[in-house]
N, C-alpha and C positions, 0 to 999 in steps of 0.2 A: 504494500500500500504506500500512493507517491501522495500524500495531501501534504497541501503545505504550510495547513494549522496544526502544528507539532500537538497543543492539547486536544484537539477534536480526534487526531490518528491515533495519541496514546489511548484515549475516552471506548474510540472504537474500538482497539486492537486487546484493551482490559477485557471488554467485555465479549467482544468474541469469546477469547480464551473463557470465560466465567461462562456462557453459555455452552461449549464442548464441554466443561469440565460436569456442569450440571448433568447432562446429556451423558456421562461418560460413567460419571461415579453415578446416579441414580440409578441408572440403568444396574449398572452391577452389583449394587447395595438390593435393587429389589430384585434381581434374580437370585442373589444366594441366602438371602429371608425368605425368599416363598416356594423354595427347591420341594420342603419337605412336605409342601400341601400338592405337588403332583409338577410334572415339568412343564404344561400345557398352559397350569395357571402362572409359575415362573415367568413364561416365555410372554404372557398376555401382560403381566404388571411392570415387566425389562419396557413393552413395548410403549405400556402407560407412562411413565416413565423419560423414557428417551424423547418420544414427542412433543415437548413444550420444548426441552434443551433444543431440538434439532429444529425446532420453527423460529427461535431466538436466532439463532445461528443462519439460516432463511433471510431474517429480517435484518441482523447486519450487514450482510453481505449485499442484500437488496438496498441500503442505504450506506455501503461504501459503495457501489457503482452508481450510484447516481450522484454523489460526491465527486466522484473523480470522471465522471461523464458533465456536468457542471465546470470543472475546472479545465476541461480541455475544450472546452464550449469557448470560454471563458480568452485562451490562449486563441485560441483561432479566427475569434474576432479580434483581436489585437494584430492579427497577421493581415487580416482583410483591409482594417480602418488605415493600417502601412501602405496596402498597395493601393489602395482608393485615395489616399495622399498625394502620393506618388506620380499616379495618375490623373490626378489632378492640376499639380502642377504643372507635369510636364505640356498637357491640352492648354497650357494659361501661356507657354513660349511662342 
């Protein structure tokens, strides 16, 4: 990740991580709690489990590309409003 609000990249890049980790250790914490009520129900509550982390995880990623979709937005008109200068001037010779 290139952004170039150093606290918005850390903000996002904490919480990624906080949401895999969610998504990582629930999931694993409720498969090996609920082993001994059948692997069926394990496997149902890993699933309960993993899906809020992994939708967080969805939703940063959906708003670091639209962050760094913005920012090259951002860079490209700056390259445009150059050449429309430019040519500007030059049609005023």
């Amino acid at each position: 990740m290139r952004l170039k609000s150093r606290t918005l990249s850390l903000l996002i890049n904490f919480l990624l991580g906080a949401f895999w980790a969610f998504a990582l250790l629930g999931a694993l914490t409720a498969l090996l709690r609920n082993l001994h009520g059948g692997v069926l129900y394990a496997i149902a509550s890993m699933i309960v489990w993993l899906l809020p982390g992994l939708l967080g995880v969805v939703v940063m990623e959906y708003l670091l590309a639209g962050f760094e979709r913005n920012e090259e937005i951002r860079r490209q008109t700056r390259i445009l409003e150059k050449i429309a200068r430019k040519l500007e001037s030059a049609s005023r010779e």
